[in-house]
N, C-alpha and C positions, 0 to 999 in steps of 0.2 A: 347782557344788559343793554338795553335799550337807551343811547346817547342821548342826549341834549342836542339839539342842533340850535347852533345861534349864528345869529350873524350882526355884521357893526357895520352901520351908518356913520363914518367921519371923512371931514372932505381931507382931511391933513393927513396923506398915507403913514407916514414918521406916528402920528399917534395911534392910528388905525395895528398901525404892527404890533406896537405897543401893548395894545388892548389883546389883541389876538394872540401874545407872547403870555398873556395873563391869561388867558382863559383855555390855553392848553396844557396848563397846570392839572386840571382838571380834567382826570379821566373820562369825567360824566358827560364831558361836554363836547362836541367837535363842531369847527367852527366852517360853516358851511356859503360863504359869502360875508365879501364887503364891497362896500359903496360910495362913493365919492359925493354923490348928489342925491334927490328925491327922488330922481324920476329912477335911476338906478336901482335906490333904494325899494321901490313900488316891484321892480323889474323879481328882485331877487326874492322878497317875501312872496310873489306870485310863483315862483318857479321852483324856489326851495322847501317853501312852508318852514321857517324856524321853527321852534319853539320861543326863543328870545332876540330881542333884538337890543343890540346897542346905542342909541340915539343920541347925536350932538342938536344942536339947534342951530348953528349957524352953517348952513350950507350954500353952494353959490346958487341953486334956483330956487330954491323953498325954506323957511325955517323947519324943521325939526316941530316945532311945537305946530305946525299948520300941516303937517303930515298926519296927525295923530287923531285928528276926526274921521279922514281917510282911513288909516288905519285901522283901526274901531271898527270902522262899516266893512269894510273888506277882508280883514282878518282878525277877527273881533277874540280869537283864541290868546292871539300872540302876547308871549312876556313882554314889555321895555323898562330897558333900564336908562336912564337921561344919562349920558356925561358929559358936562359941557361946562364953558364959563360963563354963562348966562347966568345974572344973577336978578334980573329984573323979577317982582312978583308977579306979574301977568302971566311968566313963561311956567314960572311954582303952579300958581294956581290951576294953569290948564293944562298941566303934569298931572294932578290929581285929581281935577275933571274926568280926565279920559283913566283914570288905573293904573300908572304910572306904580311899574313895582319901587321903585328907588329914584332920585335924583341927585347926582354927585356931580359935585362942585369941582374945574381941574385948578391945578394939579391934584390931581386923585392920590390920595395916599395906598400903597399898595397891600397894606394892611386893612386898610378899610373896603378896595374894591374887593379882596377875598371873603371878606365879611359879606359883603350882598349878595357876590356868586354862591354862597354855601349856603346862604337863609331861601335864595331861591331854589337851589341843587333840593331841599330838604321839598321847600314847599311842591315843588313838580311830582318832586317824589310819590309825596302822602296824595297829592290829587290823583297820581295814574298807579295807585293801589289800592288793594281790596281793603276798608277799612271798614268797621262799622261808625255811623255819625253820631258819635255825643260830644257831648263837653268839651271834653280830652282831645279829642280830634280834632273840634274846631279849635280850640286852643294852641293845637300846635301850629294849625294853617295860620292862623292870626297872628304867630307870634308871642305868645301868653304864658305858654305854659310853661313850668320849672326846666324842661330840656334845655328850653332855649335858651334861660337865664343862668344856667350855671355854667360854671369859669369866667363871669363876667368881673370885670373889676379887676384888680390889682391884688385880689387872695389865692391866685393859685400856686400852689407847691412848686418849688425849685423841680426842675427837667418836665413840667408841664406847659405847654405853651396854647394858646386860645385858639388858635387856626388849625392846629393837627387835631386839636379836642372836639370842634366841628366837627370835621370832616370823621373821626371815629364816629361820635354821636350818628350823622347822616348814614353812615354803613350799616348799622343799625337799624335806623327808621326805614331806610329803601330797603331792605332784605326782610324785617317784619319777620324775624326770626331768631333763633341761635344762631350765634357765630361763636368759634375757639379763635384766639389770639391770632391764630395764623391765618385766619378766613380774611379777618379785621384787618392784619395788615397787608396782605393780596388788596386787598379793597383799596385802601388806601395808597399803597404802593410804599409802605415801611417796613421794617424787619419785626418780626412777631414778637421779639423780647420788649420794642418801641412799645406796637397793639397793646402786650398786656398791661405795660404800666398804666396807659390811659386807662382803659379795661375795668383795672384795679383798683384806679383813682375813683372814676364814676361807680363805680361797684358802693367803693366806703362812704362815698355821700350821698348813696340811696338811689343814684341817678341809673343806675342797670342794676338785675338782678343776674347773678352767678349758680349756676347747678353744673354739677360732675354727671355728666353723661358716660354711659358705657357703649363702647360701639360694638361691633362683629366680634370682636376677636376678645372683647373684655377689657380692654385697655379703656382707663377713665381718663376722660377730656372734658376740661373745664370749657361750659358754654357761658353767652352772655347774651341777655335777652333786656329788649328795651321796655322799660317800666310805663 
């Protein structure tokens, strides 16, 4: 599997760790450079190529938000995700001028920073796979489509949790294929009895469909394939 490579723009090394404690969570992702300043920051996107980047706004030679037209021209590929306490709307609005995947406000809730890592882990995904383009496909890059939206809200089943149900779902969509329980939880890094409840749960609200595959030897193995 082909990692994630990111890297975080914060001048405050204390939260720069922080971020990068979070995003090694994340198998998918390995974190390839940080940066104290702009001109650092410029330094490391030319020499690493992220895929993503972390960006604060207030840094000691340049904001953050005046990096990003730079950015744009010169690595016009790159993720950002804003984390900062900027709450001016000037710095909103040209966050999402320039494509800005997210903007989060600190103190970051660490619930919510796994939340953007996983909607973007998924979005990378679907972009650098074979997919055919309709509906459904753009619906998932947008964000729209029923995947996305279930386990949302406060109705999910006792021993199911919204962050491990991502990250199931995402194994999924990145392999664009059957997985058995135990694939599911290699992926994730859980125990395959964990995999199949999730597995089990998306199964009975429609959200994966389940077939009994037989392998070599005749032995049936329940797969799970994304809907």
């Amino acid at each position: 599997m082909n990692r994630i490579k990111a890297a975080i723009a914060e001048d405050d090394f204390r939260v720069a760790d922080i971020h990068e404690k979070f995003l090694k969570k994340f198998k998918e992702i390995e974190v390839v450079g940080k940066s104290l300043n702009g001109e650092q920051t410029l330094q490391i996107l030319s020499e690493e190529t992220p895929d993503l980047l972390i960006l604060d706004v207030y840094m000691p030679d340049m904001l953050g938000s005046d990096l990003l037209p730079i950015i744009r021209e010169r690595f016009p590929k790159v993720g950002i995700i804003m984390i900062t306490a900027a709450t001016d709307r000037a710095f909103i609005e040209k966050a999402l001028g320039f494509g800005v995947e997210h903007y989060l406000i600190k103190p970051v809730n660490r619930e919510r920073f796994d939340e953007v890592i996983l909607e973007y882990i998924k979005k990378h995904s679907l972009l650098n796979t074979r997919h055919e383009v309709d509906q459904n496909y753009v619906d998932l890059l947008f964000g729209n489509n029923k995947m996305e939206k279930a386990g949302k809200g406060p109705g999910l089943p006792k021993g199911i949790d919204e962050i491990t149900l991502g990250k199931v779902k995402n194994a999924l969509l990145v392999k664009n294929q059957g997985l058995s329980a135990e694939e599911v939880g290699n992926e994730i890094g859980a125990s395959r009895i964990t995999a199949r409840r999730y597995l089990e749960y998306l199964s009975s609200i429609k959200e994966v469909k389940a077939e009994v595959v037989y392998g070599i030897v005749g032995r049936p193995e329940r797969k799970y394939y994304p809907v």
